[in-house]
N, C-alpha and C positions, 0 to 999 in steps of 0.2 A: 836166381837173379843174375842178369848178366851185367858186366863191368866192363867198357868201351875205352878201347885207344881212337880217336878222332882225327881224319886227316880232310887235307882240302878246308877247312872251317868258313874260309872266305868266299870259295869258289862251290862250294855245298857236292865237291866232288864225294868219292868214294870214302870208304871209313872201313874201318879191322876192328871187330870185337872180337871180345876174347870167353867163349863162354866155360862158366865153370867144370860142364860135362865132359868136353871135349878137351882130347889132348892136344890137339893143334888149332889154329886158328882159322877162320876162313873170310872170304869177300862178300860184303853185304852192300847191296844197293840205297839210298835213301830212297825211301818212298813219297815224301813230302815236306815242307819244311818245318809242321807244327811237331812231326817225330824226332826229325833231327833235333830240334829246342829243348827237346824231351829227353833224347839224350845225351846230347852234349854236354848240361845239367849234371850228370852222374857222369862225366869225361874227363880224360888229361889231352888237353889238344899240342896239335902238330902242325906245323907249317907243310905247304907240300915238296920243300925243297929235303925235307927229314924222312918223307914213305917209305926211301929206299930202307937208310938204316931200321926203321922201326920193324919192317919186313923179316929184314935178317936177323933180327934179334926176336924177334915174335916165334922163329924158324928154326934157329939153333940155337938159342941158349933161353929151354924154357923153364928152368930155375926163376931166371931174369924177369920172365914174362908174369911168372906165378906174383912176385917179388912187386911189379908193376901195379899188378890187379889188388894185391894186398893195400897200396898207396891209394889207388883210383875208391877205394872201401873207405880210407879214412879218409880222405878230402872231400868226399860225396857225403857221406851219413853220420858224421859224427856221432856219437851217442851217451850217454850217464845217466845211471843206476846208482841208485843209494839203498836200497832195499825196500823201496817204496814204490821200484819201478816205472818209475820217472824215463823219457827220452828224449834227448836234445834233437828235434829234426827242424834241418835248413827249410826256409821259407824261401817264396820267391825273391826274397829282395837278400837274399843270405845273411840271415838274421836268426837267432838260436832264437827256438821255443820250445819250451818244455810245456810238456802231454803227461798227464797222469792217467795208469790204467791198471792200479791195480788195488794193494791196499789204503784202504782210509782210513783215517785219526778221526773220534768221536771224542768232546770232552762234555761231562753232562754236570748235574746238579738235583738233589732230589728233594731240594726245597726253593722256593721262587725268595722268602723271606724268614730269617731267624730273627729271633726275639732275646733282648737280654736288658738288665737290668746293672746300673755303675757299679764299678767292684767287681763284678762276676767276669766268667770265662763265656763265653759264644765260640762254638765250632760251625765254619760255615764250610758244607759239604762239597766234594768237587771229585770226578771223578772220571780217569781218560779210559778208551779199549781201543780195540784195533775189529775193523772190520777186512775180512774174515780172520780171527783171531791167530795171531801170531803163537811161533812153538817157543821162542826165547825171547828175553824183554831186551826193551831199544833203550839206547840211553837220548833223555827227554832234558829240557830247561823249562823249568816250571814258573811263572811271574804271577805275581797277583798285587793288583792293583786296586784304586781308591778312587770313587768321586765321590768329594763332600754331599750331603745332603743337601747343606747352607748353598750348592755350587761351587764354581771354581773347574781349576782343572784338574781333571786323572792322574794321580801321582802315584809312586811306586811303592809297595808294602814290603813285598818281600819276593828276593830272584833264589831258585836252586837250581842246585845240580848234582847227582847224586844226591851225596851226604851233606855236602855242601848247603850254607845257604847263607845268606846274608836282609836285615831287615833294616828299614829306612824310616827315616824325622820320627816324630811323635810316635811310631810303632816300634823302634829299637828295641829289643829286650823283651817285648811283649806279644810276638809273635811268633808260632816254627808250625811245621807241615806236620799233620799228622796222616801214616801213611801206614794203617793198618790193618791192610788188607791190600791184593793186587790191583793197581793202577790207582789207588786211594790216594790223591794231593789236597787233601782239607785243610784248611787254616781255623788255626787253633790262636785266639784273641784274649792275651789273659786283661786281667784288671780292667776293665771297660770304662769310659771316660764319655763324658758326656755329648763329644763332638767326635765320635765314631762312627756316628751314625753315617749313613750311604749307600752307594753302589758298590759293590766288589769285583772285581773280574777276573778270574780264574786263566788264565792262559796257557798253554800247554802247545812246545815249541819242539820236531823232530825233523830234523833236517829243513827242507821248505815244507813244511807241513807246519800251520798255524789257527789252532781252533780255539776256542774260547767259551765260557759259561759266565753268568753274573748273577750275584746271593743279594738283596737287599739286609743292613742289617738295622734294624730300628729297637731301641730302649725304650721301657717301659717306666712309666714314669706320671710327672705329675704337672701339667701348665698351668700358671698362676699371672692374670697379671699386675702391672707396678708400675706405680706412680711414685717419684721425687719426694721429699719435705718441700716442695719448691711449688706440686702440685703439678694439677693438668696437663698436659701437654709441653711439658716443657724440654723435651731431649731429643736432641738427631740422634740418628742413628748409631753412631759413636759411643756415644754417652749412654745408649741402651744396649747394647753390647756390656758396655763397662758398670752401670750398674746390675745388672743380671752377674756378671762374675764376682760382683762384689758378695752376693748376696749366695752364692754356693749353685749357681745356675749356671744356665745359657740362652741366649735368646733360641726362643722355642721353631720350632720347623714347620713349614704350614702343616705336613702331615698331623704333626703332632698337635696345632692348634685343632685341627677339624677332627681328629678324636676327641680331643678334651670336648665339642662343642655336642658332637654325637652321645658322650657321658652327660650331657645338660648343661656345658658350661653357658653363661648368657654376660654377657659384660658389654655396657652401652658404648664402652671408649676404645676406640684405635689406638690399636699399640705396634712396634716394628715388630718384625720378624726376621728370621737369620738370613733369608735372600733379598730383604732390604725394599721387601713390600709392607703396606699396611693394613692390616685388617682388623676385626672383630666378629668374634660370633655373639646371633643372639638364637635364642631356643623360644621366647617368646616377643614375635612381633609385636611392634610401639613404635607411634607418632614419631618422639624424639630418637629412635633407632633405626632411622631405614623407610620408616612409614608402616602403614597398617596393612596394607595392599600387597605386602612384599612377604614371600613364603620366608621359615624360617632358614638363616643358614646362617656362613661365614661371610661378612659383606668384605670386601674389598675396595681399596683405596688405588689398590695397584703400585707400579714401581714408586719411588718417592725420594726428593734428592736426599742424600744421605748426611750433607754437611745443614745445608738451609731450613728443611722442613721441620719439624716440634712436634713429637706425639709423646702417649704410655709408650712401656711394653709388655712382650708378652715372653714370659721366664719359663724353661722348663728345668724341673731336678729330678732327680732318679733317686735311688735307692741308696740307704747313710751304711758308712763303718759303724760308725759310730752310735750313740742315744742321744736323745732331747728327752730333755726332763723338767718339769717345774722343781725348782729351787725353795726348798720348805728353809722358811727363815723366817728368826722369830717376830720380824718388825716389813715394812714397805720398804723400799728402797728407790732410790732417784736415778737418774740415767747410769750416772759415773758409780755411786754405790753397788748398781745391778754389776756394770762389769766387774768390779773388784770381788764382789760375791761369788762370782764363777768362778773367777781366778783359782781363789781360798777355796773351792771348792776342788778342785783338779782339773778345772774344766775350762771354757771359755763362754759367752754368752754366744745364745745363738741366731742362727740369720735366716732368714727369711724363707730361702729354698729348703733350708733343714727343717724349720717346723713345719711347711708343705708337706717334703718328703715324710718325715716321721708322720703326720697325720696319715696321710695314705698309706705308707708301707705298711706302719706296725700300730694302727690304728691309737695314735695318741688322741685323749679325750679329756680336756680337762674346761673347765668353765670358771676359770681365772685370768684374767687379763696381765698379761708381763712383756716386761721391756724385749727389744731385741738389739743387734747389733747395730742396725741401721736408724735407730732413737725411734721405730715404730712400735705399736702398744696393737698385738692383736692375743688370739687365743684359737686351738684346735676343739671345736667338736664333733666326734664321730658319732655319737647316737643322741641328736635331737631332743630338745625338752624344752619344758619352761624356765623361764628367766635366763636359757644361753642363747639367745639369739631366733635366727627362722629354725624353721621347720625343717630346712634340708641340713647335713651334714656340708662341714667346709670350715675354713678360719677367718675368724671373724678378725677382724682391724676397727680398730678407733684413732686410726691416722695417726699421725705426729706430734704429742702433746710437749706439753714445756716438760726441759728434762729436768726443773726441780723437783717435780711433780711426783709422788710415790705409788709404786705399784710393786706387785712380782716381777719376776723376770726367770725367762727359759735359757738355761744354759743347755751348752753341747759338748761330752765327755764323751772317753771309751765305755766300750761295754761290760 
């Protein structure tokens, strides 16, 4: 490569390079002016009242010249390396870009979606290499991040480095990397909470090198839905969010609605959902649901204002610490007596997503009507019969009755 002292600039006279081979310098013609552009670009220019001295210094002090050529190397081609061989080269407007040309960062994943259930731990896998595989490891900052399932924005789960790591909001405490095995950064989610559900994004950050994977992780669980003491359609959105928490739930995810519908759920009333649309599924077509004509599915109502508009909802609950039990006592009990009776029991009476959950988890089956927390009067049956209701398995409700009125009641204790 040769490295040029440029004289004349103005007048496109003569010019002295200096090439690396040679130990003296010599006189070069231009031959045109798109060569000069070419390399004046890689020049330290001179006026032509300065030729003389550059002459004599090019002539007898080539220390000096050597020293020159060193200069015209770094104002020409700047360049950085990080180990990723990376190089900064000038563009025509002399403007740095960096060029990558050697190795690359791969960060993967070897499940699309993990499955877990409240309470539990979920590891969701993640996993970086180096193509073509490196002989000693780099030091990396590892991020993994969150998009609600409900929506919203990407918020941060948890940053490392090294040993290092620190986790964030409603994940404090209940997250760290599990890294047991080379390039292994899996995140490990203990106690699992009903609004976990989401996107995950794995990131993995070495110098300007930035790749990334995403784990879905969805809870196994059970959609129900719910209607007020108030009746029918009576709640924004608000208010179904908040009765769903009251009740040991969450408003359910469409996901999770169109499973439960794919299990055969069928329910003729629109209820909200966690992104603040409305829907219902039905499994068999009818007149008053949609019409006759219409295949079966999930109908949609679509967005819906969240303060103004009045529907059900539709709840989801996962899996108890705890047990649901009928409460053997020797006489009926009224609303306020049922709670007192749990109390005296060790226990508390139970709510509505608990006797869901418990039905589905750990197949609660009982064919006794009892109060609940919410002043509603239903019952779990898991294997069908006479005199409990239909034919298919599920919890039966007889709505809202007056709470002087006497029945069982299902509390909810440890195990």
């Amino acid at each position: 490569m040769e490295f040029c002292l440029c004289i004349n600039e103005k007048e496109y006279g003569d010019f002295l390079y200096y090439n690396k081979s040679a130990s003296l310098p010599t006189e070069r013609k231009r031959s045109n002016e798109e060569s000069w552009k070419a390399v004046s670009q890689h020049s330290i220019c001179f006026t032509s009242s300065e030729r003389d001295t550059v002459k004599w210094i090019m002539m007898t002090r080539p220390l000096l010249a050597v020293m020159l050529q060193l200069l015209c190397c770094c104002q020409a081609a700047p360049s950085y390396s990080n180990g990723f061989f990376y190089h900064d080269i000038m563009n025509g407007n002399g403007n740095g870009e960096i060029y990558f040309n050697g190795v690359r960062l791969h960060v993967e994943t070897t499940e699309l979606s993990v499955y877990g259930v409240r309470g539990s731990s979920a590891m969701l896998p993640c996993h970086l290499r180096y193509e073509p595989e490196l002989s000693a490891p780099r030091k990396t900052r590892v991020k993994w991040s969150w998009l609600p399932a409900i929506g919203g924005h990407e918020t941060d789960v948890l940053v490392a480095a090294g040993l290092r790591h620190r986790s964030f909001g409603n994940f404090k405490g209940r997250v760290h990397l599990r890294q047991n095995s080379p390039g292994e950064v899996s995140l490990v989610i203990t106690d699992l909470q009903l609004n976990d559900t989401g996107r995950y994004r794995c990131e993995v950050i070495d110098g300007l090198e930035d790749e990334s994977a995403t784990v879905d992780l969805e809870l196994r669980g059970v959609v129900f839905p719910y209607q007020p003491p108030t009746g029918r359609y009576h709640m924004n959105f608000h208010a179904a969010q908040h009765v769903c928490e009251e009740q040991d739930s969450a408003l359910a995810t469409f996901e999770q609605l169109f499973l439960a519908w794919e299990e055969g759920l069928d329910w003729c009333n629109a209820g909200w959902l966690a992104d603040g649309t409305v829907q219902y599924p039905i499994t068999i077509p009818r007149k008053p649901c949609g019409g006759l004509g219409v295949a079966p599915g999930v109908r949609s109502y679509g967005s819906r204002h969240r303060h103004l508009h009045l529907y059900d909802a539709f709840c989801f609950s996962s899996s108890l610490r705890g047990r649901v039990y009928f409460l053997q006592h020797p006489q009926k009990l009224n609303f306020t007596e049922a709670i007192q009776a749990c109390q005296k029991d060790g226990a508390q009476i139970a709510k509505v997503g608990q006797l869901y959950a418990a039905w589905r988890f750990m197949g609660l089956d009982r064919c006794d009507a009892g109060w609940l927390a919410d002043g509603s009067l239903r019952y779990p049956i898991s294997s069908p019969r006479p005199n409990c209701g239909p034919q298919e398995p599920g919890v039966r409700t007889f709505g809202f009755p007056a709470q002087h009125q006497k029945y069982g009641v299902y509390c909810y204790g440890p195990r």
